[in-house]
C-alpha positions as CSV (number, residue, x, y, z in Angstrom):
1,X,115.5,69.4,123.3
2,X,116.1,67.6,119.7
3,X,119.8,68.0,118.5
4,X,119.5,69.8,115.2
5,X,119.9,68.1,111.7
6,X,122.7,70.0,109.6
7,X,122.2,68.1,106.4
8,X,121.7,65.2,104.9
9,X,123.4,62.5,102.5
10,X,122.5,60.4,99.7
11,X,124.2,56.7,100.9
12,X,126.0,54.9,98.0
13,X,123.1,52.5,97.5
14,X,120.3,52.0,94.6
15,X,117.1,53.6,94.7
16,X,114.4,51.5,94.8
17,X,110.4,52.4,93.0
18,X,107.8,50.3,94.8
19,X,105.3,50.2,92.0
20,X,102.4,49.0,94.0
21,X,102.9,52.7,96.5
22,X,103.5,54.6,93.9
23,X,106.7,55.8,95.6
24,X,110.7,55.8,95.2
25,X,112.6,55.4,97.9
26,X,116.8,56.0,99.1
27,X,119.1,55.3,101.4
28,X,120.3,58.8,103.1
29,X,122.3,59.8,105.8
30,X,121.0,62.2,109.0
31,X,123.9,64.4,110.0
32,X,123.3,66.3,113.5
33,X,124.7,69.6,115.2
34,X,126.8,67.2,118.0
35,X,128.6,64.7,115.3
36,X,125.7,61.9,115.6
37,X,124.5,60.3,112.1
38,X,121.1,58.3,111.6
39,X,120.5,56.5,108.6
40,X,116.8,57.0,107.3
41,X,115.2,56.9,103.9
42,X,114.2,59.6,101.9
43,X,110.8,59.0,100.3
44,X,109.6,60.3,96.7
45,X,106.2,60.6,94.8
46,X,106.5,60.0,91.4
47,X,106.1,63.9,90.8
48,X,109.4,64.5,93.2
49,X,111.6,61.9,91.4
50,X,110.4,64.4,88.2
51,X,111.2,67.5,89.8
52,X,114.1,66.2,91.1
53,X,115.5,64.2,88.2
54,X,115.5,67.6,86.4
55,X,117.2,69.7,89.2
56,X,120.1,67.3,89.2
57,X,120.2,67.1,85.3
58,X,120.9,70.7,85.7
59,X,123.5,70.7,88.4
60,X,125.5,68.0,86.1
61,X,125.2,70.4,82.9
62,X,126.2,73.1,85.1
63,X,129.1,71.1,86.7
64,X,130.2,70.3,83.2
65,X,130.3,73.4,82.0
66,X,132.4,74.6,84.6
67,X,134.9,72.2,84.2
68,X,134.9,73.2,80.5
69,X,135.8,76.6,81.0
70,X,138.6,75.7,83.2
71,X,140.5,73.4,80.6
């Protein structure tokens, strides 16, 4: 039976695009249930690193404003 995955990590590293697939592509980290780690790439369409470029341009603002509130 496959140990489940609990999350996964980004590894300090630089994205790479690969122009010619049409794809992006990043280091990440596999964490499991028992403590094991596998290091894998995550994989993204053009459309993703979009989608994705604006979900984490939100969780900054947010971030910032948080921080804002607290000073």
């Amino acid at each position: 039976m496959p140990v489940p995955v609990t999350h996964v990590t980004h590894v300090k590293r630089d994205a790479v695009y690969d122009p010619r697939a049409h794809q992006a592509a990043m280091a990440v980290t596999v964490h499991y249930e028992n403590g094991g780690v596998c290091e894998s790439m995550l994989v993204l369409t053009p459309a993703q690193v979009e989608l994705y470029h604006h979900q984490l341009s939100r969780m900054i603002q947010a971030r910032e404003s948080a921080q804002d509130r607290r000073q």
